[in-house]
Backbone as a ProteinNet text record, in pm:
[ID]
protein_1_A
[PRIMARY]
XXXXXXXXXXXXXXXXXXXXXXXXXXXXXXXXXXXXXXXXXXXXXXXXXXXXXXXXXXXXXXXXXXXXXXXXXXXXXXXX
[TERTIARY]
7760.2	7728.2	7816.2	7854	7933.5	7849.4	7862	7779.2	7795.6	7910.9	7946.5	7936.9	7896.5	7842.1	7677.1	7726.6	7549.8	7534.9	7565.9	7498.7	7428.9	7515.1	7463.2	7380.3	7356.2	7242.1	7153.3	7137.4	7022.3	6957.2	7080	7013.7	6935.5	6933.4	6876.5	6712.8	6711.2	6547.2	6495.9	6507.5	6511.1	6362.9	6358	6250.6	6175.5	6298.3	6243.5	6312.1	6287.8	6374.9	6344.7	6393.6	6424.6	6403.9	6544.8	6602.9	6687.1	6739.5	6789.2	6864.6	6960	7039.5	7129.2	7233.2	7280.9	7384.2	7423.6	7568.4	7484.1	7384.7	7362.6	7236.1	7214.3	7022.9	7060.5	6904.1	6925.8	6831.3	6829.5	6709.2	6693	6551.2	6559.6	6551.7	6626	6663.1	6562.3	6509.1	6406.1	6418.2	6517.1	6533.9	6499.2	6399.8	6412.5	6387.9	6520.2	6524.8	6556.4	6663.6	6684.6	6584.4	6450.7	6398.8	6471.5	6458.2	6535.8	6645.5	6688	6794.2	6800.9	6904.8	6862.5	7042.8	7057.7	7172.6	7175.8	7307.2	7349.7	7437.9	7389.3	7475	7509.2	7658	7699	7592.9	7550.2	7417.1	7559	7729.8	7798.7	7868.7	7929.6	8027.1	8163.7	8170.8	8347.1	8380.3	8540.7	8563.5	8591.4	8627.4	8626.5	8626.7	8617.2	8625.4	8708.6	8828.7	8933.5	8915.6	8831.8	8803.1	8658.6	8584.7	8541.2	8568.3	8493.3	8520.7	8506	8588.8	8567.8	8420.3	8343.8	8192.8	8139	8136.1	8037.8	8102.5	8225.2	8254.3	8197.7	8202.8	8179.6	7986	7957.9	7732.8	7737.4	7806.9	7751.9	7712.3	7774.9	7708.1	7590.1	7530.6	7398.7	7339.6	7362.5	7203.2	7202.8	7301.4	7273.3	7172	7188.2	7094.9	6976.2	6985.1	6824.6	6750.8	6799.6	6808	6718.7	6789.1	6747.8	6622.8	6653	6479.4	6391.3	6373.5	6291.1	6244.5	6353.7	6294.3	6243.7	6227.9	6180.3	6023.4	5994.2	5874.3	5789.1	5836.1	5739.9	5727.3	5682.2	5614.8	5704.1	5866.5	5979.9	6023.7	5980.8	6047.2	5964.3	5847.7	5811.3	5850.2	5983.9	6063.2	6191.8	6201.3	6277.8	6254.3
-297.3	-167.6	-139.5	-43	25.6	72.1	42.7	52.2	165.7	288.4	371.8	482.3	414	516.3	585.1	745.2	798.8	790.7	771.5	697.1	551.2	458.1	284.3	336	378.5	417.6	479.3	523	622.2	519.4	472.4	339.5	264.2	206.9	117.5	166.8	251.6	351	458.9	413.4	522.4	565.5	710.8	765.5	800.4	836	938.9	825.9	693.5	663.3	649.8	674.5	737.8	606.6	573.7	457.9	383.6	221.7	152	69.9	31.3	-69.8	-129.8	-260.7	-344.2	-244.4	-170.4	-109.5	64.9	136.9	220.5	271.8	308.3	433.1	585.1	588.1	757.5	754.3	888.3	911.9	1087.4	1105.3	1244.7	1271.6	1427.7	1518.9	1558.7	1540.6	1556.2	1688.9	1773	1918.7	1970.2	1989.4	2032.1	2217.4	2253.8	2403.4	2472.6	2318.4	2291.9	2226.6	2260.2	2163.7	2031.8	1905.1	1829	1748.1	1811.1	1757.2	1626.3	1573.6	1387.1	1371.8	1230.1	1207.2	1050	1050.2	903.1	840.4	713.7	639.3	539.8	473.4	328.8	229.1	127.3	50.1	-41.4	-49.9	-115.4	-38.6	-42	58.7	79.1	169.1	174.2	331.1	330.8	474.3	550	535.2	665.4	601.8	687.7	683.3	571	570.1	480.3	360	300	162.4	97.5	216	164.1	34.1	-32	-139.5	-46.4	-175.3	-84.8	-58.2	-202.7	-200.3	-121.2	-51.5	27.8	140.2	163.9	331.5	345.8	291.1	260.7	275.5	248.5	288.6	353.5	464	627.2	712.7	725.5	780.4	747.2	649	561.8	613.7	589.4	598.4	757.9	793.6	965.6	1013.8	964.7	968.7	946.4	788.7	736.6	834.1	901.6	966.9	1092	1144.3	1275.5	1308.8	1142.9	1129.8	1116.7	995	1014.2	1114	1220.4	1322.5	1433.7	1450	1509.7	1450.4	1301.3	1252.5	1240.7	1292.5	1313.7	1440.4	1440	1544.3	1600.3	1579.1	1677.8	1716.4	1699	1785.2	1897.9	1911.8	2060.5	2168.3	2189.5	2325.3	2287.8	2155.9	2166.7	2236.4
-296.8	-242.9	-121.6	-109	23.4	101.2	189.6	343.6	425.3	368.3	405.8	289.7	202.7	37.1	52.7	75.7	56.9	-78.4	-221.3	-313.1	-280.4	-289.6	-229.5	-176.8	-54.4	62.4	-26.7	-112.6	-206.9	-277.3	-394.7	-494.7	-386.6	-290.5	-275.8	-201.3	-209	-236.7	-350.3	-446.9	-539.4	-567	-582.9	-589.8	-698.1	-840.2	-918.2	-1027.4	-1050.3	-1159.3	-1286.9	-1381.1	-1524.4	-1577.7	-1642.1	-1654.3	-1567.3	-1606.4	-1578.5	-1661.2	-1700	-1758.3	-1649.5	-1755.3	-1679.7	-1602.3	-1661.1	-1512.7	-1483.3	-1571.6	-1504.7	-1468.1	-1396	-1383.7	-1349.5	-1402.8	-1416.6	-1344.4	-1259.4	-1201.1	-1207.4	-1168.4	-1183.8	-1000.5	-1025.1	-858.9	-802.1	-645.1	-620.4	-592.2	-617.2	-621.3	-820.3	-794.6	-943.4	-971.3	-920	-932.9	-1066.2	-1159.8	-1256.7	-1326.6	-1431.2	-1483.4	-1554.6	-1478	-1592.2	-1501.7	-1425.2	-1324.6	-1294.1	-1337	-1343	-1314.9	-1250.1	-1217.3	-1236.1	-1356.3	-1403	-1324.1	-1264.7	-1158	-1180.6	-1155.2	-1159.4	-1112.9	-1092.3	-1026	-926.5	-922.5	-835.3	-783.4	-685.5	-594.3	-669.9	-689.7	-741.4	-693.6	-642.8	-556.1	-630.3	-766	-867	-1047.7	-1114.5	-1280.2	-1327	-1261.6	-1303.4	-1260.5	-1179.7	-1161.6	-1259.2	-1354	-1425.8	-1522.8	-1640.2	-1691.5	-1801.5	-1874.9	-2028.1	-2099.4	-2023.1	-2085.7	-2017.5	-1883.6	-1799.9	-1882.2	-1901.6	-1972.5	-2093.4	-2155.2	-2329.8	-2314.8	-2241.3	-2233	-2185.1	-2143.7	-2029.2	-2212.4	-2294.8	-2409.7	-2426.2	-2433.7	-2468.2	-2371.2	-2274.1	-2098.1	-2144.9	-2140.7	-2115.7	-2238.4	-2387.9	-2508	-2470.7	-2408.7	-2318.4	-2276.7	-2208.1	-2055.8	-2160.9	-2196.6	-2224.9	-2377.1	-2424.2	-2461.8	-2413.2	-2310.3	-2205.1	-2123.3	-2096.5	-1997	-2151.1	-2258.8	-2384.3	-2390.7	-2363.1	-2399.4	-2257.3	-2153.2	-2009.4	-1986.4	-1862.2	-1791	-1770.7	-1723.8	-1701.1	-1814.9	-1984.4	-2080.3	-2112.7	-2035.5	-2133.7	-2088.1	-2065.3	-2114.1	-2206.6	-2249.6	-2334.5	-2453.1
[MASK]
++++++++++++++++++++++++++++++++++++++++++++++++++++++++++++++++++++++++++++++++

C-alpha cells in the first residue's frame, strides 16, 4: 500500500464492500446519486494500468460479472 495513496488510505477501511478476490474488491459508493455506483479496485498499489500483471488484468472481466450480479440479488438492484 502507498502511504501517500487516497485509495490505500480507503481500502484499508472499507465500508460498503461488495466483493473481494485475490487481486480485486468491489465496493459500493457511499454517494449513491447513481443507484448502483460501485468501484472495482486493485487490493495492491500500482501507479497506473500498465504495471498491471497479466493475471490481475485477465479477472477485471470476471469481478465486474461478480459485481453486477451481486448488486442484481441485493438491496442496491431494485432499479435494475
Amino acid at each position: 500500500m502507498g502511504p501517500d495513496c487516497q485509495v490505500c488510505t480507503l481500502l484499508q477501511n472499507p465500508q460498503h464492500q461488495l466483493l473481494t478476490t485475490k487481486f480485486w474488491t468491489v465496493g459500493i459508493s457511499n454517494n449513491q446519486v447513481f443507484l448502483g455506483r460501485a468501484y472495482v479496485t486493485l487490493r495492491t498499489h500500482k501507479g497506473s494500468l500498465s504495471g498491471l500483471s497479466h493475471d490481475e488484468w485477465k479477472r477485471v472481466p470476471g469481478v465486474s460479472g461478480q459485481a453486477g450480479t451481486s448488486l442484481q440479488g441485493s438491496l442496491w438492484g431494485y432499479a435494475t
